[in-house]
N, C-alpha and C positions, 0 to 999 in steps of 0.2 A: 475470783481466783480460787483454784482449788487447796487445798490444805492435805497431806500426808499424814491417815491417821492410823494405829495399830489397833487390834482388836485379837485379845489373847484371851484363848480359853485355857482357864487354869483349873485344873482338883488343889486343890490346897496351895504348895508354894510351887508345885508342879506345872509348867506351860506345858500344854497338850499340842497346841497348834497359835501361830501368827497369823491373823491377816492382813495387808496393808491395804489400805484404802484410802478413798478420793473422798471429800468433802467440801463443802462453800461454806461450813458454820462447823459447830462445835454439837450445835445442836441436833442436826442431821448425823452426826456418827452416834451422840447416845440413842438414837433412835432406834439406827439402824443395829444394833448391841440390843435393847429391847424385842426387835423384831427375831436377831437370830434365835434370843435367849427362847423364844417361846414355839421356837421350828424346834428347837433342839427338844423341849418340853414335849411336841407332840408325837416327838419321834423315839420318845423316851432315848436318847443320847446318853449313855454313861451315867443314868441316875441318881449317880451320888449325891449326897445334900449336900456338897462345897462346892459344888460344880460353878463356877463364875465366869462370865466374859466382861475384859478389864480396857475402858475404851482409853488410848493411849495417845499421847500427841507425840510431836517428830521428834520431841526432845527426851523422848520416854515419861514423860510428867502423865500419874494418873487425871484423870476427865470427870469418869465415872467407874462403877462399878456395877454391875447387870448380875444379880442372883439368877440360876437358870430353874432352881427348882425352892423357888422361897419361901413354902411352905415348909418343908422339912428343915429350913435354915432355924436352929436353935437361939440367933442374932434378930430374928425376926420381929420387924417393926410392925405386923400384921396388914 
């Protein structure tokens, strides 16, 4: 069964954009939050170094958390 999950791009406390999305795991949407974060990298997307995609479940409970550029992230776990 699939799962309803959001995937919000945020600068700071700022949503940019919603996506909702289909999943069978939890695991398959941080993936695909990994995957976007690093389209958006190559297409240099808003550059900013807060730029995050924040994977979301139905009930708005954070998942995860996707840095899109985490090398300039000063929180940086390297």
């Amino acid at each position: 069964m699939l799962k309803t999950y959001f995937l919000d791009v945020k600068a700071g406390e700022h949503t940019l954009n919603r996506f909702n999305v289909r999943f069978a795991h939890d695991g398959e949407a941080v993936q695909h939050s990994k995957e976007l974060a690093a389209m958006l990298r190559h297409r240099h997307f808003n550059s900013q170094p807060g730029l995050v995609i924040v994977v979301l479940d139905r009930s708005s409970g954070k998942i995860h958390e996707e840095m899109v550029y985490p090398d300039a992230s000063p929180h940086s776990d390297g």
